[in-house]
Every structure is written in C-alpha cells, then in structure tokens.
C-alpha positions as CSV (number, residue, x, y, z in Angstrom):
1,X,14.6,16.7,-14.2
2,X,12.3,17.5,-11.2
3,X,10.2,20.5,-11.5
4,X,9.2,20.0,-7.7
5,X,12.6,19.2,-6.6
6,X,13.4,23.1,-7.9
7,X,11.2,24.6,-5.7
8,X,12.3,25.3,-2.0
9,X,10.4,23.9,0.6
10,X,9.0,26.4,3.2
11,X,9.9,25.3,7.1
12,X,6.7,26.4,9.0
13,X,6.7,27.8,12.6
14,X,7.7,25.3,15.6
15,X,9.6,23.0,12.8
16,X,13.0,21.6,13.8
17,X,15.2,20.4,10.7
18,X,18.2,19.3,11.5
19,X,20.5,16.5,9.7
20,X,22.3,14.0,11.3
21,X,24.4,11.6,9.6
22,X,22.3,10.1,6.8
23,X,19.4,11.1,8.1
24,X,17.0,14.3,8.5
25,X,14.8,14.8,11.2
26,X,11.9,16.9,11.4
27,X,10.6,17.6,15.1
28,X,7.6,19.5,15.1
29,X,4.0,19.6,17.4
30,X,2.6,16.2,16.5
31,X,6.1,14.5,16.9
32,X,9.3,13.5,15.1
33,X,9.7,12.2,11.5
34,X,13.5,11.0,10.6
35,X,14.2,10.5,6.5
36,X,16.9,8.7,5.3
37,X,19.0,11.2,2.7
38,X,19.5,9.8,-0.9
39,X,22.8,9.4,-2.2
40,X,23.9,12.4,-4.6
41,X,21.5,14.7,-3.6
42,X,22.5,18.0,-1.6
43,X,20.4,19.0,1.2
44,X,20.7,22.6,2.4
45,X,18.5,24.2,4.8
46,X,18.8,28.6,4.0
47,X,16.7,31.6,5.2
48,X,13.7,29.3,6.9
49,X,13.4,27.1,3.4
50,X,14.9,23.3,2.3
51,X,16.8,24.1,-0.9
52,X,17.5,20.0,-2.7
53,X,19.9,19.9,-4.9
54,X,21.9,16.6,-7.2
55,X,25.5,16.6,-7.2
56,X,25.6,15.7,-10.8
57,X,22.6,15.6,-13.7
58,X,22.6,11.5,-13.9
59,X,19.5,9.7,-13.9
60,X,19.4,8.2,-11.1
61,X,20.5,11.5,-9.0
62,X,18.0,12.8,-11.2
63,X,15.2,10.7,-9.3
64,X,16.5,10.8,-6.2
65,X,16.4,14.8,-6.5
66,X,12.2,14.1,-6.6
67,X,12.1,11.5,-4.2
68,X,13.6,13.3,-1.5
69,X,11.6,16.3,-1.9
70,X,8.6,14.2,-1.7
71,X,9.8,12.7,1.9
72,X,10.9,16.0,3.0
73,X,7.4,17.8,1.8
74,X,5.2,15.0,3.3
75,X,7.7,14.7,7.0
76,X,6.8,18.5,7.0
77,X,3.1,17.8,6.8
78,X,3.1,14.8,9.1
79,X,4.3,16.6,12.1
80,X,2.7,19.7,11.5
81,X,-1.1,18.3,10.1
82,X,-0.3,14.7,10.5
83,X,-2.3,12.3,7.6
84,X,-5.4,10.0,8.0
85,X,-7.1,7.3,5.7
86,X,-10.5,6.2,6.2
87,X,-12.2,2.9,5.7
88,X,-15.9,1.6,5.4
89,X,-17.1,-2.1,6.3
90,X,-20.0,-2.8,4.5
91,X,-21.7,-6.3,4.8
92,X,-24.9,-8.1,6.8
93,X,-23.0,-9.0,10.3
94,X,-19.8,-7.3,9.4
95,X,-18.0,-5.2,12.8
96,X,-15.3,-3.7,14.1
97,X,-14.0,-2.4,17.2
98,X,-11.2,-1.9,19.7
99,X,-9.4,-4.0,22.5
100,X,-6.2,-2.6,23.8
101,X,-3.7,-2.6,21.1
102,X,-5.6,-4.6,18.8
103,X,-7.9,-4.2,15.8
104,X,-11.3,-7.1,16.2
105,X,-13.0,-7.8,12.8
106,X,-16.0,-9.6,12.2
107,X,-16.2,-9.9,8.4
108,X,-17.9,-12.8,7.4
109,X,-15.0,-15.6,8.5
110,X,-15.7,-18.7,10.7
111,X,-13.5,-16.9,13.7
112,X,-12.5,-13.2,14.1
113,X,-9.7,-11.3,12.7
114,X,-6.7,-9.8,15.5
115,X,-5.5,-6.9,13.8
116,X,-2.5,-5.2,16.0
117,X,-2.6,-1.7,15.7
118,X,1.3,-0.6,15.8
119,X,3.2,2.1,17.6
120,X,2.7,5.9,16.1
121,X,-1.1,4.9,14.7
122,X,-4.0,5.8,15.9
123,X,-7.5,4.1,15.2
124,X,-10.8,5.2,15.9
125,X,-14.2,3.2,15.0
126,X,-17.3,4.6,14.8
127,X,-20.2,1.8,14.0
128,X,-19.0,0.5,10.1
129,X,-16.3,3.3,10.1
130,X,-12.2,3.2,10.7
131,X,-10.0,6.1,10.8
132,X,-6.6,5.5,10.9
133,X,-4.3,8.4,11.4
134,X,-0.6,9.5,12.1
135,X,2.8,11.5,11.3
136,X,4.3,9.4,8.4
137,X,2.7,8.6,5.0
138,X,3.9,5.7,4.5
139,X,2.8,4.1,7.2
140,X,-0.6,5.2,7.1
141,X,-1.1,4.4,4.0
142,X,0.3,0.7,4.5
143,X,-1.7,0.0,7.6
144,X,-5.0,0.9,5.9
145,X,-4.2,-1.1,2.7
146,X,-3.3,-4.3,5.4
147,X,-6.7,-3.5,6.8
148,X,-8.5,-3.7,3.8
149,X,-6.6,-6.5,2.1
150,X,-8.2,-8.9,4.9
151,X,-11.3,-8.4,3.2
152,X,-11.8,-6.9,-0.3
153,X,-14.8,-5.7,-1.2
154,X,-16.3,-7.6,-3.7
155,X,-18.0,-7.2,-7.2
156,X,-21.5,-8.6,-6.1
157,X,-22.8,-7.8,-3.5
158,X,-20.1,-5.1,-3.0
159,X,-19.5,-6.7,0.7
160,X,-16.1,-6.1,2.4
161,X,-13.5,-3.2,3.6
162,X,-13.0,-0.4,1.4
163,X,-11.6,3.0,1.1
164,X,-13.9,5.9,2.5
165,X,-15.4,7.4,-1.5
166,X,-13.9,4.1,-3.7
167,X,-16.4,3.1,-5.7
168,X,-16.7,-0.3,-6.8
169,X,-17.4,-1.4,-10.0
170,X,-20.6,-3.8,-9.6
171,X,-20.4,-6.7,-11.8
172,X,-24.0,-8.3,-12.8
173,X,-25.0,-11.5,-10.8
174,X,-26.3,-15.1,-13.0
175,X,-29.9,-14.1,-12.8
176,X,-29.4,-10.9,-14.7
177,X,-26.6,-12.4,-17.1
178,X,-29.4,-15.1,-18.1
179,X,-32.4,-12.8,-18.7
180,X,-30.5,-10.5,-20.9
181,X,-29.3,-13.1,-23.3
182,X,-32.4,-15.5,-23.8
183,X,-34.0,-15.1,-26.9
C-alpha cells in the first residue's frame, strides 16, 4: 500500500489541473506539464487538493497508486519551482560552452563533443560549471546523466563530468600500490 498515495496533494495558487482523456495537465507560471494516467487508479481533483485513489487493492494498482502521485507531486513542482541539476568538469584542458542550440565539450578527445541541448531545457555555463534546468524531472534528470555519461569521471586522477557534491571514490595509482607492498 502507498502511504504517500493516501495523502492529498495540495494545488497551489495559479495551478491549472485539468484531465483530459488519459492524460492530466498541469498549467502553471513556468509552463505546462501533461502526465499520462495509470490504469486502475482514480484521479479526483476536490476542495483545491488531488485525492488518488485504485479501483481495486491488486498489486499492480497497488503501484500504480504511488507512481502516479509521484508524477502528479513532481508536475506540481515543475511548473511552479521548476527542477535543476548541476555538473562540474574537472580536468587540465577540459571546457565547455554554448553555441546556439548546442552543448561544445572539450574533454580530453581528439575532436569536440556536439551536445544538442533539446526543447523545454535550459543550460547555463559558467567556467567548469553546467546548470541544466526545467519543468519535468525526468527530463532533467536524463539530460544531465547523457551529459555526464560522455565523460565519467574517473578513479585516478578523478578527471571528467560529474554531479555538482558526488564524490568520487579515489582509487590508489601503481606507484603507491608498489611502495606499500615491498618488503
């Protein structure tokens, strides 16, 4: 059973829910959010709050139930707060920056990297920095794990893309390894 999925969800000021089909949309001030409904869940909007409900306690209507709140929760956020990830490029000669639509990275290959930055995201760079923000989760969250997936940061030197705060677990190189384990 889900413990969220019993809790209403509160519709803030200058939020629009209305359901359409199989979808629900969510218009508020940063823009529109639509979320596709899950089957054998009940989705009633009552006194300014998002009451989800399943039809029937099986286990699969069972996870939908949390699922959807989840969407609906986070489709509220995005177009009221909207969501960001951030990303660091650490390296000798690594950069990034902006042209147009696209992404540039210089991260250590023979030839530079063409990202294209999609519709509904927005990047900023500032010197080894990338902020990628926007109204859906999701898509966020993919985009900066696409970014970072061109170059990982290794367990060396600790060189490549990484989320802003991850630390990386430092692994030690063939010098060290050797003067620990002469006797």
């Amino acid at each position: 059973m889900s413990r969220l999925g019993k809790k209403p969800i509160n519709i803030p000021n200058g939020v629009k829910v209305e359901i359409s089909g199989e979808n629900i949309n969510f218009t508020g001030p940063k823009g529109v959010v639509s979320v596709k409904s899950l089957p054998g869940i009940n989705f009633d909007i009552k006194d300014g709050n998002i009451i989800i409900s399943p039809k029937n306690e099986t286990k699969q209507n069972l996870m939908n139930w949390g699922t959807l709140w989840s969407h609906s929760k986070n489709a509220i956020e995005g177009v009221t707060v909207g969501f960001s990830k951030g990303l660091e490029i650490e390296g000798v000669g690594f950069k990034v920056s902006i042209e147009g639509k696209n992404l540039i990275l210089k991260v250590g290959f023979s030839h530079l990297v063409n990202f294209p930055i999609p519709e509904g995201i927005s990047v900023e760079v500032e010197k080894n920095k990338i902020k990628i923000s926007g109204i859906n989760k999701q898509q966020v969250g993919h985009i900066a794990a696409s970014i970072r997936k061109i170059k990982k940061p290794e367990p060396y030197l600790g060189k490549g893309i990484r989320y802003e705060g991850e630390v990386i677990r430092r692994k030690a190189g063939k010098k060290a390894g050797a003067a620990t384990s002469t006797k």
